[in-house]
Phi, psi and omega in degrees: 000152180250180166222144165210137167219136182245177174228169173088067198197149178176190161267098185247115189313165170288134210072355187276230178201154141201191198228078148352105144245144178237085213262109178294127200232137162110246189251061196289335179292358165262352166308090185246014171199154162220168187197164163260128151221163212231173177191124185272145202293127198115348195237161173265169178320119183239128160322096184273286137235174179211172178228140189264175174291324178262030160074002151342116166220170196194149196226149159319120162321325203273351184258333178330128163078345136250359197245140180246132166239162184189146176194150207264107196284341144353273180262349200036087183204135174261135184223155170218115162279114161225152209193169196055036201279155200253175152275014163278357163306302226286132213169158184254134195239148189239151171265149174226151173214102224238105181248075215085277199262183182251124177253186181214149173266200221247348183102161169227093184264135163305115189230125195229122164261145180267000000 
């Protein structure tokens, strides 16, 4: 089992930033990928970005160039900078984690006002 919890979700003017984390708990030496992915209401979960344990990432076209991941194997914690943010950003955003199974944190959500 995995545990995930996240921080950082709020309220943001258009163009501002904000810093996603995601702290991983339990049988985390099983963790060969972790990733964000958000879903706007009505719809299903779409890949925002993700990261491997050897730091491989791959990102959502609509995010290129503004959304940064990163993660501190350390600490087993997942982070997503995201800057420049639009209001088509605004979404409820989930950590994911994939160990065996697909685990989910609990969501945050992001609200980018214009």
């Amino acid at each position: 089992q995995v545990q995930l919890v996240e921080s950082g979700g709020g309220l943001v003017q258009a163009g501002g930033s904000l810093r996603l984390s995601c702290a991983a708990s339990g049988s985390i030496f099983n963790i060969n990928r972790m990733g964000w992915y958000r879903q706007f209401p009505g719809k299903q979960r779409d890949l925002v970005a993700a990261i491997t344990f050897r730091g491989s990432t791959n990102y959502a076209d609509s995010v290129k160039g503004r959304f940064t991941i990163s993660r501190d194997n350390a600490k087993n914690t997942v982070h997503l900078q995201m800057n420049n943010l639009k209001p088509e950003d605004t979404a409820v955003y989930y950590c994911n984690a994939i160990a065996g199974w697909s685990y989910w944190g609990q969501g945050t959500q992001v609200t980018v006002a214009s």
